[in-house]
C-alpha positions as CSV (number, residue, x, y, z in Angstrom):
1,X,0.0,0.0,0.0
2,X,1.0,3.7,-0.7
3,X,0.9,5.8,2.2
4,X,1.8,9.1,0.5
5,X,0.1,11.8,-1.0
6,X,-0.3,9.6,-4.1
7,X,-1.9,7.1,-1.6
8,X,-3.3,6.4,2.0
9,X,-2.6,10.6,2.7
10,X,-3.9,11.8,-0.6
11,X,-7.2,10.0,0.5
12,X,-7.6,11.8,4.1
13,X,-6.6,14.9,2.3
14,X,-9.1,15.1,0.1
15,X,-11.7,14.1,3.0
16,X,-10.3,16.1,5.7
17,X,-10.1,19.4,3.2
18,X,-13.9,18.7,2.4
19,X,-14.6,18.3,6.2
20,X,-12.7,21.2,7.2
21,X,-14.5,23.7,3.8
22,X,-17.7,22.3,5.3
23,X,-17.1,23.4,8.8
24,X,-15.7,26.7,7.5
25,X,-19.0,27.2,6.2
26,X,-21.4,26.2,8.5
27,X,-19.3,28.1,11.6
28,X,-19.5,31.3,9.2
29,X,-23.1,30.3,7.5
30,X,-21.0,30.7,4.0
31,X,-24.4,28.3,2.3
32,X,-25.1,31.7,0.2
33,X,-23.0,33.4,-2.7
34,X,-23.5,36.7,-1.3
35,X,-22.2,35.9,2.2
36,X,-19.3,34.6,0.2
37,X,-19.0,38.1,-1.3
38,X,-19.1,39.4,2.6
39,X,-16.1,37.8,3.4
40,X,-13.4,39.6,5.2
41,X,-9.1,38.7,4.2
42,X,-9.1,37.6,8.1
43,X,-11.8,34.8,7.2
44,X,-10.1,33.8,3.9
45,X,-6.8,33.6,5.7
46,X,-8.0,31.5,8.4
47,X,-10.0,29.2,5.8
48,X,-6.8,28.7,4.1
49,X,-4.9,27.9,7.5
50,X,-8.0,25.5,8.2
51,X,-7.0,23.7,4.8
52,X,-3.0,23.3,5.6
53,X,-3.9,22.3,9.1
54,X,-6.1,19.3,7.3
55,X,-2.9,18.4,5.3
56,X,-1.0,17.9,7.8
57,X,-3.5,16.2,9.6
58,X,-4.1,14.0,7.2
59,X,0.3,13.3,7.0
60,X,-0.5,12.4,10.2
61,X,-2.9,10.0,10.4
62,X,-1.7,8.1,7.0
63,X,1.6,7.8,9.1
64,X,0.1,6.6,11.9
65,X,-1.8,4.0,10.0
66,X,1.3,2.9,8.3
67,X,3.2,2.5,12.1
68,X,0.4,0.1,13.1
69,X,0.4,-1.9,9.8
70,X,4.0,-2.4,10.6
71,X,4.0,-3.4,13.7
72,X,1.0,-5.7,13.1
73,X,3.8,-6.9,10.2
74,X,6.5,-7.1,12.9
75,X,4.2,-9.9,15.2
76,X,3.4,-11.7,12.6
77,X,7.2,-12.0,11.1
78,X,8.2,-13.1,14.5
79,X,6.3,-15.5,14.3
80,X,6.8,-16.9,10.8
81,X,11.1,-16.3,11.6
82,X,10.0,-18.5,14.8
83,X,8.7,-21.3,12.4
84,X,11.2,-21.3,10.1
85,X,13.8,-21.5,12.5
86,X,11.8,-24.5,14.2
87,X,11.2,-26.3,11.2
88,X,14.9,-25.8,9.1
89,X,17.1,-28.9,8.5
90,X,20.5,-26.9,9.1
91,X,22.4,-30.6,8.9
92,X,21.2,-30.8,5.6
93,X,23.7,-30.9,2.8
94,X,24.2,-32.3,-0.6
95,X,23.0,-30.6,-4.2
96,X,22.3,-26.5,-4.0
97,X,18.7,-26.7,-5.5
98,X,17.7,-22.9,-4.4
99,X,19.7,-19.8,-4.9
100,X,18.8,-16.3,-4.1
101,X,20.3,-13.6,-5.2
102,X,20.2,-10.4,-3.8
103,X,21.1,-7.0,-4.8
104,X,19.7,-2.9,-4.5
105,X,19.2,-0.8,-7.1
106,X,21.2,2.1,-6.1
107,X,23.2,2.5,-9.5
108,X,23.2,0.2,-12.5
109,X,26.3,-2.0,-11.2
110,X,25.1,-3.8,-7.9
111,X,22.3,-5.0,-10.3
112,X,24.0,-6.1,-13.6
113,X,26.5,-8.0,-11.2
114,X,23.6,-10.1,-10.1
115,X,22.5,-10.9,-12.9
116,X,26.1,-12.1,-14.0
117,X,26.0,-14.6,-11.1
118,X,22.1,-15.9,-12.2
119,X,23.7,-16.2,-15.4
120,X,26.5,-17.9,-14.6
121,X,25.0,-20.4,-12.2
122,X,22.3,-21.4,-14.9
123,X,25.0,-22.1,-17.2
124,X,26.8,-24.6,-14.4
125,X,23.7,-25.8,-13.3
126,X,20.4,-25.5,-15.6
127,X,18.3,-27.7,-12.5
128,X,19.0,-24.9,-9.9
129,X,16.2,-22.6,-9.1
130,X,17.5,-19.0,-9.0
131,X,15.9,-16.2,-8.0
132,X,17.2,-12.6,-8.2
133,X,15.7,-10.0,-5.9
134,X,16.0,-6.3,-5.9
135,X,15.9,-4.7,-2.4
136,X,14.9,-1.4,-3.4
137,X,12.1,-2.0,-5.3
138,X,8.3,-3.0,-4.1
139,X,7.2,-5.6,-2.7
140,X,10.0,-6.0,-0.9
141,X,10.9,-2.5,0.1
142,X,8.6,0.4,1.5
143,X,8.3,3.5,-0.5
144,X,10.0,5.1,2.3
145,X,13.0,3.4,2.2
146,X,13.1,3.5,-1.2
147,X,12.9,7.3,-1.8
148,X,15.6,8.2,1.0
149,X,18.0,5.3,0.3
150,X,17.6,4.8,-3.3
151,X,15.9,8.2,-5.1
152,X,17.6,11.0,-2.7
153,X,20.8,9.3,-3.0
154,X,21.1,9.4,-6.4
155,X,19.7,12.6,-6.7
156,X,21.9,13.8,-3.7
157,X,25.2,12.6,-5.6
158,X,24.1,13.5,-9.3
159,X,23.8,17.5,-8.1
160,X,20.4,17.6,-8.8
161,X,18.9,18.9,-5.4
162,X,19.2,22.6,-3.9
163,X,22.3,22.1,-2.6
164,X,23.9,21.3,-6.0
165,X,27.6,19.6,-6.0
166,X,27.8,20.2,-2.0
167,X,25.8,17.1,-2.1
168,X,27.9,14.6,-3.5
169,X,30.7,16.3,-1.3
170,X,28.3,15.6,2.0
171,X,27.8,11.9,0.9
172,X,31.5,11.8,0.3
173,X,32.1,13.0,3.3
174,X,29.7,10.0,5.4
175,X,31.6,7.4,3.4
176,X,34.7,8.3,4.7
177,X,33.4,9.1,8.1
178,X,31.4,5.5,8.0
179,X,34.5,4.0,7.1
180,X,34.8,1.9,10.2
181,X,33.4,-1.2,11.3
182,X,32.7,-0.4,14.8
183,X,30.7,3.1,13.8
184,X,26.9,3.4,13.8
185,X,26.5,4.1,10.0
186,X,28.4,0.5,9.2
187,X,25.2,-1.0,10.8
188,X,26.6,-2.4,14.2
189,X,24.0,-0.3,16.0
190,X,20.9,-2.2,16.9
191,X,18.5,0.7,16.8
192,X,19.3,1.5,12.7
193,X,19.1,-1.9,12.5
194,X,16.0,-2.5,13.9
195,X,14.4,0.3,11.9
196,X,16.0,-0.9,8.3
197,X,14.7,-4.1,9.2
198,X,11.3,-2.8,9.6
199,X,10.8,-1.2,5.9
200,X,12.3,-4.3,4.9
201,X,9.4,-6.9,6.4
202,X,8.5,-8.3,3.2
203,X,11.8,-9.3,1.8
204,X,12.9,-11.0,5.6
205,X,9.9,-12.8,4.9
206,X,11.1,-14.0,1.6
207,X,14.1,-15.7,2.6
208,X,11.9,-17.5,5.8
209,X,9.6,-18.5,2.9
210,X,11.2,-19.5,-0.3
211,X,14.0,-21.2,2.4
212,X,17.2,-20.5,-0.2
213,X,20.3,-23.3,-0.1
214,X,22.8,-20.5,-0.2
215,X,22.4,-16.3,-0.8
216,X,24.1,-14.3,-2.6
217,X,24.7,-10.8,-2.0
218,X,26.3,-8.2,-4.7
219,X,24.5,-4.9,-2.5
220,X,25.7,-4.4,1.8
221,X,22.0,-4.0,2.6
222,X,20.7,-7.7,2.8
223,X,23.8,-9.4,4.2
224,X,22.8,-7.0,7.3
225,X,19.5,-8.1,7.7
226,X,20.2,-11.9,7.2
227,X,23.0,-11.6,9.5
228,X,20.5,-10.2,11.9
229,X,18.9,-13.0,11.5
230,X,21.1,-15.7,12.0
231,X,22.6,-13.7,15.2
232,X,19.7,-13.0,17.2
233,X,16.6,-15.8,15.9
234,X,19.4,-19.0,14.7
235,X,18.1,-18.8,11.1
236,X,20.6,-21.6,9.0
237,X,21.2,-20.1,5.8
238,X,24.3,-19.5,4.3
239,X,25.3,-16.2,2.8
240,X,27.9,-15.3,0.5
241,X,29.1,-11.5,-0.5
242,X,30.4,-10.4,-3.5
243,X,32.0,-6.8,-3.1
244,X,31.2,-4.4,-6.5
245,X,33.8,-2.2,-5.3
246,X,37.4,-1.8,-5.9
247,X,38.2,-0.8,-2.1
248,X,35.7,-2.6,0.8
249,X,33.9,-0.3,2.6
250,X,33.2,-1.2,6.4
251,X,29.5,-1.7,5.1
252,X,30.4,-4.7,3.4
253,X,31.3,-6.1,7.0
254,X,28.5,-8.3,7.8
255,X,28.8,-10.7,10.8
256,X,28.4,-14.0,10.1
257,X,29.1,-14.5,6.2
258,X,30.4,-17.7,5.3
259,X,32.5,-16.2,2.1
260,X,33.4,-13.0,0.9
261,X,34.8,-12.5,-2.7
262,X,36.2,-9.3,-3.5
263,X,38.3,-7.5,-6.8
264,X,41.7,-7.9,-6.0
265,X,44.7,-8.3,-3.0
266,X,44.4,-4.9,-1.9
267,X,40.0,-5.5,-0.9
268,X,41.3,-8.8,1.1
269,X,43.6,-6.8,2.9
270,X,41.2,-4.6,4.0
271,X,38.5,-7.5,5.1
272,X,41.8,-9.3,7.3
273,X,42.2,-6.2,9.1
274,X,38.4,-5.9,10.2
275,X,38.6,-9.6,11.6
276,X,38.1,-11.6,8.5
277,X,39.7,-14.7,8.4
278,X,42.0,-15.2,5.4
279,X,40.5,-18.7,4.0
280,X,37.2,-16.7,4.0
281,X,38.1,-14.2,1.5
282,X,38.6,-15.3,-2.3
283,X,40.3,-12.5,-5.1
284,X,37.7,-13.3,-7.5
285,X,37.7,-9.8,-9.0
286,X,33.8,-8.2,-9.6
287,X,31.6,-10.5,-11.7
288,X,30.7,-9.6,-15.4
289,X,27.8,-10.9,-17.7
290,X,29.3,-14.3,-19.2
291,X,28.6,-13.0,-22.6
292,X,31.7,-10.7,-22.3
293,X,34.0,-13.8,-22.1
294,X,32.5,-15.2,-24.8
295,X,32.7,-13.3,-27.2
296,X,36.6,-12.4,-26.1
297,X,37.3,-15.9,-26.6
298,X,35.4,-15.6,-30.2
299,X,37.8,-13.1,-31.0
300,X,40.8,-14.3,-29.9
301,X,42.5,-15.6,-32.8
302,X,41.2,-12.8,-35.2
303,X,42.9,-9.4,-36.1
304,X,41.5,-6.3,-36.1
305,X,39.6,-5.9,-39.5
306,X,38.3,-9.7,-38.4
307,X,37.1,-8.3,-34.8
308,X,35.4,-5.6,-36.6
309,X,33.7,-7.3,-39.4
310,X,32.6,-10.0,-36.8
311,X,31.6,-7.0,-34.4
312,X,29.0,-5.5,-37.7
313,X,27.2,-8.7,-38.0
314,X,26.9,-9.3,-33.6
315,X,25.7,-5.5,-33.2
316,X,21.6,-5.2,-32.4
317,X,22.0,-1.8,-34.8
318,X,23.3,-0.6,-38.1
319,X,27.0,0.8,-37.4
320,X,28.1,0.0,-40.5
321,X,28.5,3.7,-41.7
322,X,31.0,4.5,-38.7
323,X,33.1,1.5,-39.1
324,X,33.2,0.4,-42.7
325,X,35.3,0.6,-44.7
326,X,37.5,-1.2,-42.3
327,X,40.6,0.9,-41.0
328,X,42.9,1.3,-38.8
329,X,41.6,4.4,-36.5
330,X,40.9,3.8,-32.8
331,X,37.7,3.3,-31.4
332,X,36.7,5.8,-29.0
333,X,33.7,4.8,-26.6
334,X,32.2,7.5,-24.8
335,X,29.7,6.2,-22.5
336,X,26.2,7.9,-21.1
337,X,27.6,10.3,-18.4
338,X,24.2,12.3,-17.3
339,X,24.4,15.9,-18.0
340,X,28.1,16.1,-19.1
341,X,27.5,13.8,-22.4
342,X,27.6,16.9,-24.2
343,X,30.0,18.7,-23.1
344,X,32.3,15.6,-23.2
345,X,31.7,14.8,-26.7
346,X,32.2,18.6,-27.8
347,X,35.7,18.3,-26.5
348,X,36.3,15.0,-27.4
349,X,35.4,15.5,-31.6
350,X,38.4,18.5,-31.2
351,X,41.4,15.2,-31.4
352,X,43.6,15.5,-34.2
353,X,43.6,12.0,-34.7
354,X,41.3,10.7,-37.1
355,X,39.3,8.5,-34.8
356,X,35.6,5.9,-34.7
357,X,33.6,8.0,-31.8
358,X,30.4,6.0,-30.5
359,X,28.2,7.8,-28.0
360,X,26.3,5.2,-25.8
361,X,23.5,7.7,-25.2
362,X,21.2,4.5,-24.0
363,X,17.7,5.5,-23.4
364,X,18.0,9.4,-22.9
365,X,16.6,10.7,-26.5
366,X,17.2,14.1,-25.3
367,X,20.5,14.1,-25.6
368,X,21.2,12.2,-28.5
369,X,18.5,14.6,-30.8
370,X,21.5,17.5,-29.1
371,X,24.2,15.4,-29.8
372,X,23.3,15.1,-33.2
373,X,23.1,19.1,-33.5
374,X,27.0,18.7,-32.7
375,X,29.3,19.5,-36.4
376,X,31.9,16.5,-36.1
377,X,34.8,17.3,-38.5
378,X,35.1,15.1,-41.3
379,X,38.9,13.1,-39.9
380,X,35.9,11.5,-37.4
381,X,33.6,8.5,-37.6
382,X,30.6,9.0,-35.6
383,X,27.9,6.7,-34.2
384,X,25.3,7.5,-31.6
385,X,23.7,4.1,-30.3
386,X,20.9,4.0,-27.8
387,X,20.5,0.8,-25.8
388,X,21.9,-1.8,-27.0
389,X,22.0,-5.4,-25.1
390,X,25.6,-5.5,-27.1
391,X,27.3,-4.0,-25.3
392,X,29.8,-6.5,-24.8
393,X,30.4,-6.7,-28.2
394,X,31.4,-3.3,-28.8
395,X,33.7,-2.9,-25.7
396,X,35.6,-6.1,-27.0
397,X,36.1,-3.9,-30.6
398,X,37.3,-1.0,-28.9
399,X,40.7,0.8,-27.6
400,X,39.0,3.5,-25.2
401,X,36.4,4.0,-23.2
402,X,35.1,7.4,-21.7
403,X,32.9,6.6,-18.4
404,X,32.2,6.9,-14.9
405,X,34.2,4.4,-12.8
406,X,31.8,2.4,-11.8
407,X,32.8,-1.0,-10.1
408,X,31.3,-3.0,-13.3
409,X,31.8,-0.5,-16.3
410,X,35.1,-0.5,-14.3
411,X,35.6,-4.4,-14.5
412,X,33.9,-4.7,-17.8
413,X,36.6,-2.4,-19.6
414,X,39.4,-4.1,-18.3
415,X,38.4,-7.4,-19.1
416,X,37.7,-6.3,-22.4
417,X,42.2,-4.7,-22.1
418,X,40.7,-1.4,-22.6
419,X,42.2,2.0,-21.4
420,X,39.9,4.1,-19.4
421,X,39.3,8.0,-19.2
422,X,38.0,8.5,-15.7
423,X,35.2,11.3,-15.6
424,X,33.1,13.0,-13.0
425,X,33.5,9.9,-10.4
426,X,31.2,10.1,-7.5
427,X,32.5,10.9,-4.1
428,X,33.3,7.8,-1.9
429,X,33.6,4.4,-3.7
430,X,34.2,5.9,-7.3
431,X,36.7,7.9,-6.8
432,X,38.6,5.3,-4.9
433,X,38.3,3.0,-8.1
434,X,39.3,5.6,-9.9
435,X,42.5,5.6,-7.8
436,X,43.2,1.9,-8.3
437,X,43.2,2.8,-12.1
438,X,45.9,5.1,-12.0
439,X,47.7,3.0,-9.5
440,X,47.6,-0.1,-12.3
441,X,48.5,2.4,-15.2
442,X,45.3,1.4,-16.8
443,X,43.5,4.5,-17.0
444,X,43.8,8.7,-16.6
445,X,41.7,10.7,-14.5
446,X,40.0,13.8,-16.4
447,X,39.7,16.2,-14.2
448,X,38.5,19.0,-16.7
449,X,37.4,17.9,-20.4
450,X,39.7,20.7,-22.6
451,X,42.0,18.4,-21.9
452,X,40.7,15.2,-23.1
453,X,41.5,15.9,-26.9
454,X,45.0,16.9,-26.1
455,X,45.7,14.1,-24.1
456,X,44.2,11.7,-25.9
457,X,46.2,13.0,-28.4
458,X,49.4,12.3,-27.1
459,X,48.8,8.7,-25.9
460,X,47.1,7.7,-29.1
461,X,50.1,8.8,-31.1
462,X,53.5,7.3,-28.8
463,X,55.2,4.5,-30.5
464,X,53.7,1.1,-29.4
465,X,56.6,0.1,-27.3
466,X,56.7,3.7,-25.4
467,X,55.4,4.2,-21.7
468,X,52.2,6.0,-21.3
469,X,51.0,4.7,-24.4
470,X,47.9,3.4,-25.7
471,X,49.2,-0.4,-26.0
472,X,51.0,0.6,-22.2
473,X,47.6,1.2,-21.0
474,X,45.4,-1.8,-22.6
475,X,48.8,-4.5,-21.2
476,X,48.1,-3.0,-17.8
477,X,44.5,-3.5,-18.0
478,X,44.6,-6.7,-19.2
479,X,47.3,-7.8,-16.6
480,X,44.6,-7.1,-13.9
481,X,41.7,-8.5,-15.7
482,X,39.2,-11.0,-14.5
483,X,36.7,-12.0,-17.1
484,X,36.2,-15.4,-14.9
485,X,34.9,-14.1,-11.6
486,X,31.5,-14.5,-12.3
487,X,32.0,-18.3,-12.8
488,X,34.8,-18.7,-10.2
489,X,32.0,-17.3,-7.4
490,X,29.1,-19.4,-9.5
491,X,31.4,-22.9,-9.1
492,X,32.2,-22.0,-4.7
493,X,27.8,-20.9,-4.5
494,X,26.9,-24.4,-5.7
495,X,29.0,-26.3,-4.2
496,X,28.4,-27.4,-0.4
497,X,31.2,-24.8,0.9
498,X,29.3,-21.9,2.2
499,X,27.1,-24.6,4.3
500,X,29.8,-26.5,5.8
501,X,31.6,-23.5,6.8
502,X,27.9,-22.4,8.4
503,X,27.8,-25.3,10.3
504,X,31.5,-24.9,11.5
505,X,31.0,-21.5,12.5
506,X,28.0,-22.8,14.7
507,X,29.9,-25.8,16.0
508,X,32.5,-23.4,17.5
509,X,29.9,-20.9,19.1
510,X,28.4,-24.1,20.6
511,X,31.4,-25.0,22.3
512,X,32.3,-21.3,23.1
513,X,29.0,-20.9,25.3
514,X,29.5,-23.9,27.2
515,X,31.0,-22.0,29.4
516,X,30.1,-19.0,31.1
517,X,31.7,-16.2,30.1
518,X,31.9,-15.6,26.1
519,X,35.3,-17.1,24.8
520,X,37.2,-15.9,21.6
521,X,39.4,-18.4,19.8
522,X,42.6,-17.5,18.5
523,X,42.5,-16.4,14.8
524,X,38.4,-16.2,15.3
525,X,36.8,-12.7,14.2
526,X,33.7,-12.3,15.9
527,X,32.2,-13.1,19.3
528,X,28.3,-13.3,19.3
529,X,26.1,-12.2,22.6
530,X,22.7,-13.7,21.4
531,X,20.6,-11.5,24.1
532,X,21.0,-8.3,23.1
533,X,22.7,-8.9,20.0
534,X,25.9,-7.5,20.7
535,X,28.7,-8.0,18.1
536,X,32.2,-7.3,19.5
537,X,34.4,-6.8,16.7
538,X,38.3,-6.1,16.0
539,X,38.8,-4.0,12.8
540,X,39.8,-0.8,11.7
541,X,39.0,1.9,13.8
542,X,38.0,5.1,14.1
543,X,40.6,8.3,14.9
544,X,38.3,9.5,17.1
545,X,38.8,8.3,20.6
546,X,35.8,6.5,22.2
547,X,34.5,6.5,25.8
548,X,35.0,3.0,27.8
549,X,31.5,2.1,28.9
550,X,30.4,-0.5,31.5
551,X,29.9,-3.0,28.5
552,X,33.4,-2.7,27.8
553,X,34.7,-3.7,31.0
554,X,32.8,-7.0,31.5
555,X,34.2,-7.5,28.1
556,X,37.3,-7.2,29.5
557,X,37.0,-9.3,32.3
558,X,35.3,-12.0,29.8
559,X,38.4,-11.8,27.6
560,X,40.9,-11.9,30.7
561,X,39.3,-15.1,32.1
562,X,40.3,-17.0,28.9
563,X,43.5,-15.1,27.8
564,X,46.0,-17.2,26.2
565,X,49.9,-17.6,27.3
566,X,51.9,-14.6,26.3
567,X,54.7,-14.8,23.7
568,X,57.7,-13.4,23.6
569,X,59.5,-11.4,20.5
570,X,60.6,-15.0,19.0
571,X,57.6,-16.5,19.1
572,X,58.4,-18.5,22.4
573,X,56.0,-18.8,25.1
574,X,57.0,-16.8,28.3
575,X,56.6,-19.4,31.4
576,X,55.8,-18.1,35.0
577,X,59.1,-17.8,36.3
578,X,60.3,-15.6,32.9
579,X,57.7,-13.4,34.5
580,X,58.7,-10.3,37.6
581,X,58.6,-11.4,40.7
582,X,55.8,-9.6,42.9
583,X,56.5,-8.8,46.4
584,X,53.2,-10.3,48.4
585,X,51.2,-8.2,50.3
586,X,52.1,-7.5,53.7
């Protein structure tokens, strides 16, 4: 159900307005035109506050309607997580049958990296059901959520609110400031859980339905909630996350999750120092569509005029004009940036060498009818192409590629031994992709775009063998290429891993609480308090001092009860008598 003004509060608007016009009237006996005509500016003014008051009213009672609803949600959840907690097999193991994917629509790359993995377990596995879920869109989210997490985001980050490009500056700011696995924002605190969980009712009670072998996780918003789940109610399902970005963010932490697979050494690094076990973390690299390494092996053994003739007849629209007859110019891709398409391409038609330019303007006819306003000088090819489903097939025919560095355009290029021009990256997880690309040598940043034609320019035309080169760039991208991840994390999902390692991580808490205080085994990155579901967690932390509170010293005395023997600088253990002598008391 709607509960805006489109909805549940448009309704008691209308009613409470009519309500409220009536009452005007009859307090003011208005039931005449000429008593209308009597009216003083003091009446008018107080019939219009009457009407604003009934607006708010009416925000009022639609949200008050939607808090019961939820809470009448919230009873009956419990008890359907109570029944399917009662009623799991969690010994069970064997064939993967079920797989659910999950993934949130907040930018194009969380989503086509789920579908990768679908893709790529079908294609192991044609008998396994999978299912791919989208967090942010109904039923599964409420409109709430999905406007302040999903809608204001991307709004927030594009520039396209008041505050213009402070906003992406104030998001960028929170990601670095969230950047720690023991801070509020990462989801450790049990309030922000508790309200996330509630807007997400419907898809908890997905996963306590459809009762998944193993899920997936491409987004850092379900791998929360089904953590939650297995902490505090002992749901048995295994969960696996696969990080879309080129750095892991401390809101990729999620307590348990059997595996993690992330882009490369640097992203496992990151996960071992916030308490992740090293034989849970695989470089896989971020999963791309399967088509992509197809066709890369289809034109492996062919040379260029072959990979473009072959690339004519694979294409879902006519490019024939821009590519044919078959030469030797590089292909430029510029890729659908928002609002700087334009601008981009007016600089980018201004290289001196003679170059194939193809604007990916996808589904924004807007700005291809002004793109095709644009005088290109005759040394250029030029293609627009809308959506295509080809995509791969023309980044696997191309030397450049113009784009936002997105984790999967990001992937994508590489695989395909592309260079990349770096443009308007968002603050937080962009840029830091970004970074990795001019750390590699496999892409430039562009901070302002006079400069793309000249430096384009001067890559384009070094000798082959010359550093900083075209050829430089595509052997660097290539070198750090991964056109197998999505297979490589499809192979470890249906095999009987993630539930074995479930089962081991349950055996040990079993034998941890035993005892009576919590124990923590060495090498082990989590210790679990199932009452108030407390998660004590070593990582990295903060700058920002924090206060010891009365938590943190039971903690301590916890800990001190089951220390382990000290060791010395060369790895020996120090016995009792290596230790000072105390006088006793007297």
């Amino acid at each position: 159900m709607d509960y805006g003004w489109c909805g549940l509060a448009g309704v008691f608007a209308v009613l409470l307005v009519i309500a409220a016009t009536l009452g005007f009237i009859q307090i003011f006996g208005l039931w005449t035109w000429q008593a209308w005509r009597k009216l003083y500016a003091s009446e008018v003014l107080l019939w219009m506050v009457f009407l604003v008051l009934s607006l708010f009213i009416a925000k009022v009672f639609a949200t008050v309607v939607h808090v019961t609803i939820t809470f009448c949600k919230i009873r009956q959840y419990r008890a359907l997580i109570h029944t399917a907690v009662h009623n799991q097999d969690p010994r069970r193991s064997g064939k993967v049958q079920k797989v659910l994917i999950c993934h949130a629509s907040v930018g194009s790359g969380h989503s086509r990296a789920a579908q990768a993995l679908a893709s790529a377990v079908s294609r192991l596995d044609e008998s396994v059901e999978v299912r791919v879920v989208d967090l942010m869109e109904p039923p599964y989210a409420d409109r709430t959520l999905i406007y302040f997490y999903k809608d204001w985001y991307l709004r927030l980050v594009g520039g396209e609110t008041v505050c213009g490009n402070l906003g992406g500056l104030f998001v960028g700011f929170l990601f670095d400031r969230a950047n720690n696995v023991h801070d509020s924002f990462t989801g450790g605190n049990a309030l922000q859980r508790r309200i996330t969980q509630s807007f997400l009712l419907n898809f908890m009670q997905l996963v306590c339905e459809a009762k998944p072998d193993v899920m997936v996780h491409t987004h850092f918003l379900a791998p929360e909630l089904v953590a939650s789940l297995r902490r505090r109610h002992g749901l048995k399902v295994p969960q696996v996350t696969v990080v879309t970005d080129m750095d892991v963010h401390a809101w990729w932490y999620q307590q348990p999750t059997d595996h993690y697979f992330v882009p490369r050494e640097i992203a496992k690094f990151q996960l071992e120092a916030d308490g992740v076990p090293e034989e849970d973390i695989t470089v896989s690299g971020i999963p791309i569509m399967p088509h992509f390494q197809d066709t890369l092996n289809s034109i492996k053994h062919l040379g260029r005029d072959g990979r473009r003739q072959r690339f004519l007849s694979q294409m879902d629209a006519p490019l024939h004009e821009a590519f044919l007859p078959v030469s030797d110019m590089p292909v430029i891709v510029q890729m659908s940036t928002g609002r700087s398409v334009l601008q981009i391409f007016k600089h980018l038609i201004q290289l001196e060498t003679p170059s194939i330019l193809v604007v990916v303007c996808g589904r924004q006819a807007d700005s291809r009818a002004e793109l095709e306003k644009v005088p290109v000088p005759h040394r250029h090819r030029v293609a627009l192409l809308g959506f295509s489903s080809c995509i791969h097939e023309l980044l696997a025919v191309a030397d450049v590629v113009i784009s936002k560095p997105g984790g999967l355009i990001t992937s994508e290029a590489l695989s395909c031994g592309l260079m990349m021009v770096v443009v308007d990256p968002y603050p937080g997880q962009e840029e830091r992709n970004a970074s990795m690309l001019l750390e590699e040598g496999a892409g430039i940043w562009m901070w302002d775009y006079r400069d793309i034609s000249f430096r384009l320019d001067r890559i384009i035309s070094a000798p082959a063998e010359a550093k900083f080169s075209l050829s430089w760039y595509q052997q660097n991208a290539r070198r750090i290429a991964k056109p197998e991840a999505a297979f490589k994390i499809a192979r470890y999902v249906l095999s009987d891993a993630p539930r074995q390692r479930m089962m081991r991580e349950e055996f040990d808490l079993e034998i941890s609480s035993d005892s009576s205080p919590p124990t923590v085994s060495q090498g082990s990155w989590s210790v679990f308090d199932y009452s108030d579901e407390r998660v004590d967690r070593r990582g990295r932390r903060s700058s920002h001092p924090r206060r010891l509170r009365l938590s943190d010293f039971n903690d301590m005395k916890a800990l001190e009860s089951n220390a382990v023997p000290h060791e010395d600088s060369d790895g020996s253990e120090l016995s009792d008598s290596a230790l000072p002598m105390q006088a006793p008391d007297e």
